[in-house]
KOLDREN-406121 format. One line per field, with one value per residue: y, z, x of N, C-alpha, C in turn; residue number from 1; residue in one letter. Coordinates in nm, 3 decimals. Layout:
BEGIN
npy <- c(Y ...)
npz <- c(Z ...)
npx <- c(X ...)
capy <- c(Y ...)
capz <- c(Z ...)
capx <- c(X ...)
cpy <- c(Y ...)
cpz <- c(Z ...)
cpx <- c(X ...)
n <- c(NUM ...)
res <- c(a ...)
END
This chain:
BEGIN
npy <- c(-11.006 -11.022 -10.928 -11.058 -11.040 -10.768 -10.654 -10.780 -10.630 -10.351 -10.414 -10.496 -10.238 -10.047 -10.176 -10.118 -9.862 -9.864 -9.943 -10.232 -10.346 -10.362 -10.586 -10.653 -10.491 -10.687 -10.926 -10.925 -10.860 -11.091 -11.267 -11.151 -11.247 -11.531 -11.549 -11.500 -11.697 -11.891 -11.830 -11.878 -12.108 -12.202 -12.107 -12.272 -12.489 -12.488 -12.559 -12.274 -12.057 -11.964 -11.681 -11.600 -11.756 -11.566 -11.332 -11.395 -11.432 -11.166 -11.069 -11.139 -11.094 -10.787 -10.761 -10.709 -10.431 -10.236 -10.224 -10.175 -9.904 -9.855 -9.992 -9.848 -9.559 -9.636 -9.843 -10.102 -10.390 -10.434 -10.362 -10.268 -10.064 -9.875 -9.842 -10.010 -10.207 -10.329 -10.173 -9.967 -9.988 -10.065 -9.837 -9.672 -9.778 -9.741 -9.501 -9.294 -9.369 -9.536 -9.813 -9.741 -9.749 -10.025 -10.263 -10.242 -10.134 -10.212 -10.371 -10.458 -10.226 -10.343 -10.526 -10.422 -10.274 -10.580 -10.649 -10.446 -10.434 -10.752 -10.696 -10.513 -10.683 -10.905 -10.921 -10.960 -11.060 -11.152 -11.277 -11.055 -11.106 -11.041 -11.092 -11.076 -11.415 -11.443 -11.239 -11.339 -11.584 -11.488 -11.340 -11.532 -11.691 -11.506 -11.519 -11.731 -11.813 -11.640 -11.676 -11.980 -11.859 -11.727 -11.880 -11.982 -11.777 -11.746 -11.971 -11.904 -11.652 -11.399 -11.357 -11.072 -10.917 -10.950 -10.776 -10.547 -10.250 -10.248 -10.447 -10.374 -10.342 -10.596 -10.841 -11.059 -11.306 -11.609 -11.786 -11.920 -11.776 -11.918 -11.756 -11.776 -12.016 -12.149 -12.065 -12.248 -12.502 -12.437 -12.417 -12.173 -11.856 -11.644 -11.370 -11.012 -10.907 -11.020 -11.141 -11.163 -11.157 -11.303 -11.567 -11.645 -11.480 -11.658 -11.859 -11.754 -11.764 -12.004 -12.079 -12.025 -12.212 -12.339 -12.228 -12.248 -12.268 -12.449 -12.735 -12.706 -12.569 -12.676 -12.886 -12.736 -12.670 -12.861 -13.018 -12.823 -12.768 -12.597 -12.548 -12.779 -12.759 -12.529 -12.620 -12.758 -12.925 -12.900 -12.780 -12.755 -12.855 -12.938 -12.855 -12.743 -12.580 -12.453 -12.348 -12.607 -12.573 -12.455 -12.647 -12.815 -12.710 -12.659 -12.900 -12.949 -12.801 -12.878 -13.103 -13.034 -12.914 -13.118 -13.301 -13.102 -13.112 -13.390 -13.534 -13.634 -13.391 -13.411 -13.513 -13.856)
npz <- c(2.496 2.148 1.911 1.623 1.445 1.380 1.385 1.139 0.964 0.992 0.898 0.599 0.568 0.549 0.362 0.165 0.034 -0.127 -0.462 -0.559 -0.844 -0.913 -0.925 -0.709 -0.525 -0.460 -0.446 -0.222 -0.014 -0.002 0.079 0.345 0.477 0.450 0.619 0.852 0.923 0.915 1.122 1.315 1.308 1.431 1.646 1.783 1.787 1.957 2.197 2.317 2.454 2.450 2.396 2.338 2.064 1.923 1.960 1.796 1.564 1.507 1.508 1.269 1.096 1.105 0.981 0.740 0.682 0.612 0.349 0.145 0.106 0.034 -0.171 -0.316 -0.267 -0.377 -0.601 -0.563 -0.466 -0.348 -0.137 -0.060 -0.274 -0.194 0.055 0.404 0.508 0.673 0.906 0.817 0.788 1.112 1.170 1.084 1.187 1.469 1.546 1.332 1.435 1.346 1.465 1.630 1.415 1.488 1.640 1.903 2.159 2.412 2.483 2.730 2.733 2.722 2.552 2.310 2.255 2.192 1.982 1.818 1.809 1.706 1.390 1.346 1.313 1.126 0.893 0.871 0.885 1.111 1.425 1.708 1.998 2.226 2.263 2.537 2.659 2.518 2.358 2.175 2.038 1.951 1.744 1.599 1.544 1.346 1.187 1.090 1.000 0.786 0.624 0.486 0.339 0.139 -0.028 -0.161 -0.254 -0.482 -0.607 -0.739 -0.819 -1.102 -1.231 -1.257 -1.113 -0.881 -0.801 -0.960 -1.114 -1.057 -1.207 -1.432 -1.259 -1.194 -1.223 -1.520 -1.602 -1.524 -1.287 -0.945 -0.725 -0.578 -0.317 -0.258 -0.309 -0.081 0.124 0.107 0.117 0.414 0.496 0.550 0.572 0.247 0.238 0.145 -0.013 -0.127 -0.357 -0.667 -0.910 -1.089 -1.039 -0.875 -0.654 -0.653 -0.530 -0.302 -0.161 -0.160 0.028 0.264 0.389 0.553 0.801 0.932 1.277 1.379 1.382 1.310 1.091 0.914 0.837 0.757 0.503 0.341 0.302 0.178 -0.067 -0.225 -0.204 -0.279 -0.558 -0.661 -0.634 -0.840 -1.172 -1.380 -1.555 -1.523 -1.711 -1.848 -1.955 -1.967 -1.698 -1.631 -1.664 -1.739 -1.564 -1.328 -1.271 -1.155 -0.971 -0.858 -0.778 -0.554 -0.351 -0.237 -0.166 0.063 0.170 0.249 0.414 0.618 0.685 0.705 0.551 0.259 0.057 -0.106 -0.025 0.040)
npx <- c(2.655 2.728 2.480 2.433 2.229 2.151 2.411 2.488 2.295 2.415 2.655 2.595 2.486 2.641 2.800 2.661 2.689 2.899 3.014 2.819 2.854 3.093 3.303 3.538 3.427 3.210 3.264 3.440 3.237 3.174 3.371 3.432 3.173 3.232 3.445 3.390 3.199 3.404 3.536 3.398 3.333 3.608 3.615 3.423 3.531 3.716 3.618 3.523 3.303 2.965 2.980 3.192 3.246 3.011 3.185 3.441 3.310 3.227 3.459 3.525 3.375 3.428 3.688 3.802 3.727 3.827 3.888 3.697 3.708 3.935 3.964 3.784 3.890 4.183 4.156 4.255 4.351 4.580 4.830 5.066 5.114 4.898 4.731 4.824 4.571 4.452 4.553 4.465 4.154 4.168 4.191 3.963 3.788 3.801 3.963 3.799 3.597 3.407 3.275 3.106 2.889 2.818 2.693 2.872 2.840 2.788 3.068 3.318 3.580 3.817 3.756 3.696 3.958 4.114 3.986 4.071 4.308 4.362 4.242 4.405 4.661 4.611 4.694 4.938 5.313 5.410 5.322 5.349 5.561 5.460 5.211 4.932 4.737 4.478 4.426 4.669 4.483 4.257 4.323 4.466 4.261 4.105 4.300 4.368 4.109 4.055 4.304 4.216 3.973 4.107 4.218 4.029 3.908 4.115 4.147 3.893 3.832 3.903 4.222 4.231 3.982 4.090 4.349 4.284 4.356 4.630 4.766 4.971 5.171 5.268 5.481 5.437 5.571 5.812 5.953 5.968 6.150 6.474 6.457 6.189 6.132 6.266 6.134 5.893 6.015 6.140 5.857 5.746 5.553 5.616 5.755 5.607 5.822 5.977 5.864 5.846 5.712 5.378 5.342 5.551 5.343 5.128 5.251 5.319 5.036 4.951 5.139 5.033 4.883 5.075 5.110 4.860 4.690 4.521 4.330 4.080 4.068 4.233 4.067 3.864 3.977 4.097 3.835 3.668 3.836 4.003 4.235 4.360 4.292 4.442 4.732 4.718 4.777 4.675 4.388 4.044 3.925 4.158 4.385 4.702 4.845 5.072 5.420 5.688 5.883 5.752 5.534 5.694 5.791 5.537 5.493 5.632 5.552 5.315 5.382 5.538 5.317 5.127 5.308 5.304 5.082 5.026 4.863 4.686 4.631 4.354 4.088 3.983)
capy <- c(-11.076 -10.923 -10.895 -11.130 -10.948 -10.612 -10.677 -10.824 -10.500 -10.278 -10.454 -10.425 -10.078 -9.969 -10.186 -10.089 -9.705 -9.892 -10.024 -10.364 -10.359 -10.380 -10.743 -10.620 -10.519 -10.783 -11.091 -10.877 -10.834 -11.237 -11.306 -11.113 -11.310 -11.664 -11.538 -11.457 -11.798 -12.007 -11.770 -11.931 -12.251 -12.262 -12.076 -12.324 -12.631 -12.458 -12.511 -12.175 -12.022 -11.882 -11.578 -11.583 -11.758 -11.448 -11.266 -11.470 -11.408 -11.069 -11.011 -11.182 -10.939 -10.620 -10.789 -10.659 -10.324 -10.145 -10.317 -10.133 -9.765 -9.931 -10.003 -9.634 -9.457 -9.631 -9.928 -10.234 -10.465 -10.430 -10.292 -10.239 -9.926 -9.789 -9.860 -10.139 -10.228 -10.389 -10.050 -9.855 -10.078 -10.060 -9.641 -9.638 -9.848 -9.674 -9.351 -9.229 -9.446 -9.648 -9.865 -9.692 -9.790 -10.162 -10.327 -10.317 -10.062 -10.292 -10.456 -10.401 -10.102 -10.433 -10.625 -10.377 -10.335 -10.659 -10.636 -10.333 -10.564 -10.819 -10.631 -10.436 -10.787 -10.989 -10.942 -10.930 -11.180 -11.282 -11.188 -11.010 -11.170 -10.973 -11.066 -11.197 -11.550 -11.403 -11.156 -11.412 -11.673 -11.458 -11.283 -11.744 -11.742 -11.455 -11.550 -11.893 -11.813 -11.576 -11.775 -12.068 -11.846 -11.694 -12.060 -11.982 -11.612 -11.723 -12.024 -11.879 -11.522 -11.401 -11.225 -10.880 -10.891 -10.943 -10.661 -10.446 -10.176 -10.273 -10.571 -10.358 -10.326 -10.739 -10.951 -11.179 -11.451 -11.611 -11.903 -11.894 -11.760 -12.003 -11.747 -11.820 -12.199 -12.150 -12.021 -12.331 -12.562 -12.397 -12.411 -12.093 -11.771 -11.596 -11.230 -10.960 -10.794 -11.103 -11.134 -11.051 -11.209 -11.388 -11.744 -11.609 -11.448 -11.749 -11.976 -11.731 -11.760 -12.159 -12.151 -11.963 -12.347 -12.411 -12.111 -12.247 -12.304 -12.475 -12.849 -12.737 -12.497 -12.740 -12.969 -12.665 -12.655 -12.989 -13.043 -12.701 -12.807 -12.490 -12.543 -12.894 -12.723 -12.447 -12.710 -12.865 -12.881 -12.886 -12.654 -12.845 -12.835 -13.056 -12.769 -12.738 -12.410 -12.373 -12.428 -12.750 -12.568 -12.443 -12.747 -12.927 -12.608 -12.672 -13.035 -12.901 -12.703 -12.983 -13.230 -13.031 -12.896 -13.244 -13.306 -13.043 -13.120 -13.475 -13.602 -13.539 -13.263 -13.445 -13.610 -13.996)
capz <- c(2.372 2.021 1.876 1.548 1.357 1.407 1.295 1.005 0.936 1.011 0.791 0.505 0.557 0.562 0.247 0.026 0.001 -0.213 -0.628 -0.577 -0.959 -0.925 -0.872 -0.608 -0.353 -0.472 -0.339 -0.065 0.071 0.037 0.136 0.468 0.544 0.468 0.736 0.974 0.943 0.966 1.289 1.456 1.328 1.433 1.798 1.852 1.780 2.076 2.326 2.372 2.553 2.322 2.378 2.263 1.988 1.867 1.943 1.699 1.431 1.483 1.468 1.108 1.043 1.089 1.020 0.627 0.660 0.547 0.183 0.106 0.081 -0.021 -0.363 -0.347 -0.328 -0.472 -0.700 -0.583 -0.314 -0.356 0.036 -0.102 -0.341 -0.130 0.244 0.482 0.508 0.799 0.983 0.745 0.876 1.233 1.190 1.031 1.334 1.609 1.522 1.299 1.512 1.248 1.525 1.676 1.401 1.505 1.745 1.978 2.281 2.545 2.506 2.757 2.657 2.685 2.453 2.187 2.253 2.170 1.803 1.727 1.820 1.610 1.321 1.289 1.315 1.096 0.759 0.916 0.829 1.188 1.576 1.777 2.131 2.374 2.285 2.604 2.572 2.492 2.266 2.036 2.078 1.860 1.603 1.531 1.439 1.269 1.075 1.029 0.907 0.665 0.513 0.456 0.280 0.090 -0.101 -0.269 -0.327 -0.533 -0.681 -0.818 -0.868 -1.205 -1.182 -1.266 -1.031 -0.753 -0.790 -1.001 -1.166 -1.023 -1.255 -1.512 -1.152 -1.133 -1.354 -1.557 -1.618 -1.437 -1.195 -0.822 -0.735 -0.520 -0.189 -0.266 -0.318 0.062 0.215 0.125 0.233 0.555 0.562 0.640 0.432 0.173 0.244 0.038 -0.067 -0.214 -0.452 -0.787 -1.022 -1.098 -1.024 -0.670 -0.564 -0.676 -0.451 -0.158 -0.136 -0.127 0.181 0.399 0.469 0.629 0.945 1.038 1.383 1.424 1.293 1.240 1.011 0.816 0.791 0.656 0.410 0.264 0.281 0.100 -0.176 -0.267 -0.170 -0.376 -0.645 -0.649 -0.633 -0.950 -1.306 -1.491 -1.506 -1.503 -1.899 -1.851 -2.037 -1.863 -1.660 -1.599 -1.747 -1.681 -1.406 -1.263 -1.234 -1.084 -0.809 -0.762 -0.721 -0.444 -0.286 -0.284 -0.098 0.173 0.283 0.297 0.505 0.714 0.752 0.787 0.506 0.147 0.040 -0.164 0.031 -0.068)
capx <- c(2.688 2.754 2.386 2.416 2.155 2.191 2.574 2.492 2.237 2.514 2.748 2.501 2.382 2.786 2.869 2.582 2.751 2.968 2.936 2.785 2.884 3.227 3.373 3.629 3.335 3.094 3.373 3.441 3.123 3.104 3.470 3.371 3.108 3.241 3.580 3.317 3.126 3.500 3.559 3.264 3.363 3.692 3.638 3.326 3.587 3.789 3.537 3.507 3.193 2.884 3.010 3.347 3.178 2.990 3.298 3.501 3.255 3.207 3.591 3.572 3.337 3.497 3.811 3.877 3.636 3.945 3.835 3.605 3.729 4.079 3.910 3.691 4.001 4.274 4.104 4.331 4.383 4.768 4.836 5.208 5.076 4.815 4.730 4.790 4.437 4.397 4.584 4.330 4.042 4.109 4.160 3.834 3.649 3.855 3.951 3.684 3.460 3.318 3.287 2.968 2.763 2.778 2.626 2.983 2.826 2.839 3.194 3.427 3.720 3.939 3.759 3.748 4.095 4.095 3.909 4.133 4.456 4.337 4.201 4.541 4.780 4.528 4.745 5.112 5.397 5.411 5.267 5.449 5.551 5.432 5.065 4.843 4.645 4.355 4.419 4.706 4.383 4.170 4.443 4.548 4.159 4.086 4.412 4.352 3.961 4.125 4.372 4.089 3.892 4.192 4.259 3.885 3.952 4.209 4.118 3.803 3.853 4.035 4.344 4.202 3.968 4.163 4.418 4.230 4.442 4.783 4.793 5.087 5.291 5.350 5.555 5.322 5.623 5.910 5.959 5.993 6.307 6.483 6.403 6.054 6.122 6.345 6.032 5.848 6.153 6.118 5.721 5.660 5.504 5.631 5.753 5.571 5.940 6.053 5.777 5.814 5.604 5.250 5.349 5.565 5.258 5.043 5.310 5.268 4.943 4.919 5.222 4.950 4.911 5.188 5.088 4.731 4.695 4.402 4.313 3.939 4.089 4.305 3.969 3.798 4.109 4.079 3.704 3.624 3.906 4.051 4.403 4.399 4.275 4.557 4.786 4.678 4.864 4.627 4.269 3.923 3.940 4.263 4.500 4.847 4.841 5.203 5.506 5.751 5.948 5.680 5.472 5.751 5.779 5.399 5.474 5.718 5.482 5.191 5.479 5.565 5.220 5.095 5.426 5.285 4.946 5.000 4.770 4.686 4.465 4.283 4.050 3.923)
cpy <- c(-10.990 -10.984 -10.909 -11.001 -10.816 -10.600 -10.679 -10.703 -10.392 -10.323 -10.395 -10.325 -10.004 -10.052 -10.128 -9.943 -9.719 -9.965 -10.154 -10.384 -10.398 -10.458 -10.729 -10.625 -10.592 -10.904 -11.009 -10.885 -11.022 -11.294 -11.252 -11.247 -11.477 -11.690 -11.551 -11.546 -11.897 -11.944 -11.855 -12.058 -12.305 -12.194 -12.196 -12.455 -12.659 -12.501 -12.411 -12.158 -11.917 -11.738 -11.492 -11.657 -11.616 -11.366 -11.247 -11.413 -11.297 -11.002 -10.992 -11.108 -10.820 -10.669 -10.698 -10.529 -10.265 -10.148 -10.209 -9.940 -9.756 -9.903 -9.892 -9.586 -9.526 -9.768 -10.045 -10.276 -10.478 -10.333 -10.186 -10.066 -9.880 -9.781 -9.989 -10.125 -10.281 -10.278 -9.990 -9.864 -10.020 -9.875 -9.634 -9.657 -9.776 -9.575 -9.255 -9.270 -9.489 -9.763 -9.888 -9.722 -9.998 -10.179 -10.362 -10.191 -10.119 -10.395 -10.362 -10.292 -10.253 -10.543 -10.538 -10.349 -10.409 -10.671 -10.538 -10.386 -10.656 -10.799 -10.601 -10.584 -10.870 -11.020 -10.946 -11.079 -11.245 -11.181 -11.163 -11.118 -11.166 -11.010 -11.158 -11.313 -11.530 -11.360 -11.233 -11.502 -11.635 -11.426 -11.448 -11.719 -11.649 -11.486 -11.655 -11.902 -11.721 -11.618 -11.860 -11.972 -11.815 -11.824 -12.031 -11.885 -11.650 -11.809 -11.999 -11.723 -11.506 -11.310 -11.094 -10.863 -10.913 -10.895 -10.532 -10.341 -10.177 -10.381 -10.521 -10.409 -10.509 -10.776 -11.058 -11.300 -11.465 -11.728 -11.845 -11.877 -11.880 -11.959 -11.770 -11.943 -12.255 -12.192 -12.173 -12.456 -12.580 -12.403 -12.308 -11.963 -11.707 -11.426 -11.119 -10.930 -10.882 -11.160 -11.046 -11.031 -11.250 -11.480 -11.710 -11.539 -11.559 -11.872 -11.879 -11.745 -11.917 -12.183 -12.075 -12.076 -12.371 -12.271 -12.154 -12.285 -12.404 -12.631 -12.839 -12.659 -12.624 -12.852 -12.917 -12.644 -12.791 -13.004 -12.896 -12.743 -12.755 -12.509 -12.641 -12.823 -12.612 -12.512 -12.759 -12.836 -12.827 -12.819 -12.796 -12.896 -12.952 -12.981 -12.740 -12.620 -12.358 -12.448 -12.570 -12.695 -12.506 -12.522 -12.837 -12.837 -12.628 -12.831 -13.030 -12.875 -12.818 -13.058 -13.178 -12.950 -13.012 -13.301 -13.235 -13.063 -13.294 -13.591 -13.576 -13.462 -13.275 -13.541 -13.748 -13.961)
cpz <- c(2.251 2.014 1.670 1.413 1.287 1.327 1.162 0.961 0.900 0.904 0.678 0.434 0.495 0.437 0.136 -0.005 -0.109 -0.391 -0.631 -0.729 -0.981 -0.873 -0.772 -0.501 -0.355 -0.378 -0.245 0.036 0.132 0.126 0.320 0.555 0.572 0.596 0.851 0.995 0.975 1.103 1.367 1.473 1.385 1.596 1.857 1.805 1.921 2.192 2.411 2.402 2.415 2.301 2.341 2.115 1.892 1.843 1.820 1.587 1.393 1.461 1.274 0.977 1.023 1.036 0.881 0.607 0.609 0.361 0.138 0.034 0.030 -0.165 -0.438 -0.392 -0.401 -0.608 -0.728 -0.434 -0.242 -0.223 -0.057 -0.199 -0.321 0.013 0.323 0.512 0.595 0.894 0.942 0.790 1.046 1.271 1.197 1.129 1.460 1.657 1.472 1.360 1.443 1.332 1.568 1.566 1.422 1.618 1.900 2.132 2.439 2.571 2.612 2.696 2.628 2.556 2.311 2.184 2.160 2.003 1.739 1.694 1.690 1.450 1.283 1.270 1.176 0.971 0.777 0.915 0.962 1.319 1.613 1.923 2.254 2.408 2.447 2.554 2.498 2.376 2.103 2.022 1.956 1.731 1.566 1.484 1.317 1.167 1.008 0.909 0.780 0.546 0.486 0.378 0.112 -0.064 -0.225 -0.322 -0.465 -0.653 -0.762 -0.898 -0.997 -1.156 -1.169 -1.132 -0.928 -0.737 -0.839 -1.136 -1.127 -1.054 -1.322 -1.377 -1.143 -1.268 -1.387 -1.591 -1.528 -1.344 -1.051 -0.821 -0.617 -0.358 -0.153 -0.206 -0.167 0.157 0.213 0.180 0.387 0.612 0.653 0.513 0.363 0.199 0.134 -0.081 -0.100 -0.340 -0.572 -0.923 -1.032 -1.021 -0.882 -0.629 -0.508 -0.551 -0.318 -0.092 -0.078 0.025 0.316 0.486 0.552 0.776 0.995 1.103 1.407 1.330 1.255 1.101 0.885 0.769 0.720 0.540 0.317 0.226 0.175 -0.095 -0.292 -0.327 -0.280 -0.509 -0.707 -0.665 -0.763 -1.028 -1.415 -1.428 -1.545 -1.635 -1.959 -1.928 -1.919 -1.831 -1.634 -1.678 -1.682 -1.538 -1.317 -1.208 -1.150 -0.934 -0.770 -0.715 -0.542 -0.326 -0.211 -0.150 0.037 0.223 0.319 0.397 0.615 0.766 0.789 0.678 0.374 0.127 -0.009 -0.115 -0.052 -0.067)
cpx <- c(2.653 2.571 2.395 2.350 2.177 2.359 2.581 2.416 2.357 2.636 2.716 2.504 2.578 2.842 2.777 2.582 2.831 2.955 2.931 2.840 3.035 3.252 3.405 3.536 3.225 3.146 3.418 3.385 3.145 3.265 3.431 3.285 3.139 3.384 3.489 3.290 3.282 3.529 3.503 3.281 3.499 3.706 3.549 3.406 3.688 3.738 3.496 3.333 3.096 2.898 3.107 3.345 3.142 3.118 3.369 3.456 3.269 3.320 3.626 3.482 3.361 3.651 3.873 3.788 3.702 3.925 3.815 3.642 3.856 4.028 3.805 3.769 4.093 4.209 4.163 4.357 4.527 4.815 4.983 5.213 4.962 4.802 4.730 4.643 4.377 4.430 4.444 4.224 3.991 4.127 4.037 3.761 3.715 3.911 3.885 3.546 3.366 3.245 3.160 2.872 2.773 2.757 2.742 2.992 2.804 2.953 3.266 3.523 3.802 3.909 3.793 3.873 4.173 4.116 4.017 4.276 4.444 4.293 4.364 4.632 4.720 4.607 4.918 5.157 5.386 5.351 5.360 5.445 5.459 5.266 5.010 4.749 4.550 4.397 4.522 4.587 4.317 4.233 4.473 4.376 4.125 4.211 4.390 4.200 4.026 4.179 4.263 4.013 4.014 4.212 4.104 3.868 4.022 4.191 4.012 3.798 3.943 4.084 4.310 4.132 4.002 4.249 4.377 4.310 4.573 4.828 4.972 5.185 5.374 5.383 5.471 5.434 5.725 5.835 6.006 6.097 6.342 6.482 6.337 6.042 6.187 6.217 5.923 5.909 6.129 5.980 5.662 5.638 5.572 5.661 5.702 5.688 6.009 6.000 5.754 5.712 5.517 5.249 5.396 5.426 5.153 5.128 5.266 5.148 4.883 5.000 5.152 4.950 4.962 5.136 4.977 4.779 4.639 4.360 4.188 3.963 4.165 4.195 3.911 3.833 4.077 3.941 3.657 3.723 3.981 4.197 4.439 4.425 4.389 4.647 4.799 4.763 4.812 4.454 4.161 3.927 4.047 4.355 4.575 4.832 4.996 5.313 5.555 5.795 5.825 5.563 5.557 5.780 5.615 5.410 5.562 5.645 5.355 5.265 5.486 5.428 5.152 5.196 5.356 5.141 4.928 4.941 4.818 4.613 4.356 4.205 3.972 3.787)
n <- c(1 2 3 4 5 6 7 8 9 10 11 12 13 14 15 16 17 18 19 20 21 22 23 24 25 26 27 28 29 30 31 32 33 34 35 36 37 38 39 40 41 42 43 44 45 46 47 48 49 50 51 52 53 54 55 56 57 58 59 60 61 62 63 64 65 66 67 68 69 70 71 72 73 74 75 76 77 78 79 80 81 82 83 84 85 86 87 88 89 90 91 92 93 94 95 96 97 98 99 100 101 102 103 104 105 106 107 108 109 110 111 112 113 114 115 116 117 118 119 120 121 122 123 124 125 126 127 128 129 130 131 132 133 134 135 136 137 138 139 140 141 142 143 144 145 146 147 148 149 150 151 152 153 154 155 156 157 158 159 160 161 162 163 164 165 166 167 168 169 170 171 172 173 174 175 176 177 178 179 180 181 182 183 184 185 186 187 188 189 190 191 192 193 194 195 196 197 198 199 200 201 202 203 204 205 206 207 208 209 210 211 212 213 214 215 216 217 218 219 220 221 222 223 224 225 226 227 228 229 230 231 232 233 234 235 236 237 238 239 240 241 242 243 244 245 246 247 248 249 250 251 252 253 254 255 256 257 258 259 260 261 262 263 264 265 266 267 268)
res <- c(x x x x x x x x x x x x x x x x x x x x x x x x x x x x x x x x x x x x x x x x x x x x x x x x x x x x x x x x x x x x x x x x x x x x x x x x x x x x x x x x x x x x x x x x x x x x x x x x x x x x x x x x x x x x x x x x x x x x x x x x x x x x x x x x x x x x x x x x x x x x x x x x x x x x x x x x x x x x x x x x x x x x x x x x x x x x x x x x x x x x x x x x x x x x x x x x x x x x x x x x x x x x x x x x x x x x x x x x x x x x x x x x x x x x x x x x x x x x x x x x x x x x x x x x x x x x x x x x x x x x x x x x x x x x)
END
């Protein structure tokens, strides 16, 4: 069994090379850790075994390591104008053998495998087929813990810091185009390469919704209160955040993930 501690050491020791000062790897560090903690919660809702447990976690741990040297060298989270980051990631742990400083010397070859599988898929529009049980099993949690944290990334973070210097590159106005407004229709995510503006990125980000797997995940979704909040029209302050058409595309948006989850988001 993964070795908890030691992990978390190793995590640590391998982020604090980096400028705690800078927003980007400050909510990183913490985004990390809160993926890692829904991992555990959403493999230990599975009935999985304490050791696929750890597993879980420890996936959601290494899962965005790619982060980190993402925002060294190029200074934005924007994959699209620098590196897929989850590829970048699992290079770093399995070709430069980043790997070896964590606590992962007594896994099976198949499990890490495994981690490197999952790691590389973790940010992709969709799985491929071919995966075995096992291995789609873990890539649906690490995805699912992801997205769930994603909803609080977003809702709390300001814009800057969460792209960084590739803010000029996006369109700050404009309404969903109506491929966008399809994709929610259809209840499913948002392609990067149809995304052109603020508000489409701001909608792709809410139809993560519609892909969890997992109903502990969609409890963690509501009860945490992210997603609602994203959702909203108006900011805590009570000032309108979007225009007319765009409040009536978030009312859109609002309709059919409650459609899809069943409920409302807003719990009583």
């Amino acid at each position: 069994m993964i070795d908890k501690q030691r992990a978390e050491t190793a995590f640590q020791a391998y982020t604090s090379q980096y400028d705690m000062s800078n927003g980007m790897i400050r909510h990183k560090v913490e985004h990390t850790l809160r993926v890692a903690e829904n991992c555990e919660r959403i493999a230990a809702s599975l009935g999985m075994n304490d050791e696929d447990v750890t597993f879980a976690w420890f996936l959601g741990l290494l899962h965005d390591i790619g982060r980190f040297e993402q925002v060294r060298r190029y200074g934005t989270f924007i994959d699209s104008v620098s590196v897929d980051h989850a590829e970048f990631g699992a290079d770093l742990l399995f070709h430069e053998r980043l790997i070896d400083s964590f606590p992962a010397e007594n896994l099976p070859e198949k499990e890490l495998r495994l981690l490197e599988t999952a790691i590389r898929l973790h940010n992709k529009l969709t799985l491929p087929e071919n995966l075995d049980e096992r291995t789609r099993r873990f890539c649906e949690i690490i995805r699912d813990a992801d997205k769930a944290d994603i909803f609080r990334v977003v809702a709390e973070l300001p814009f800057e810091e969460r792209i960084g210097t590739s803010r000029g590159l996006i369109q700050e106005d404009g309404e969903a185009s109506g491929a966008v407004m399809d994709c929610v229709l259809e209840h499913r995510c948002v392609p990067r390469a149809i995304r052109k503006n603020r508000f489409e990125g701001y909608i792709s980000h809410c139809c993560f919704a519609f892909e969890l797997v997992f109903p502990e995940t969609r409890r963690i979704v509501r009860k945490q209160g992210f997603l609602n909040c994203l959702l909203a029209e108006r900011g805590a302050d009570g000032k309108v955040l979007w225009s007319e058409k765009e409040r009536a595309q978030l009312r859109i948006v609002r309709r059919e993930i409650e459609a899809a989850f069943g409920e409302p988001l807003e719990e009583a």
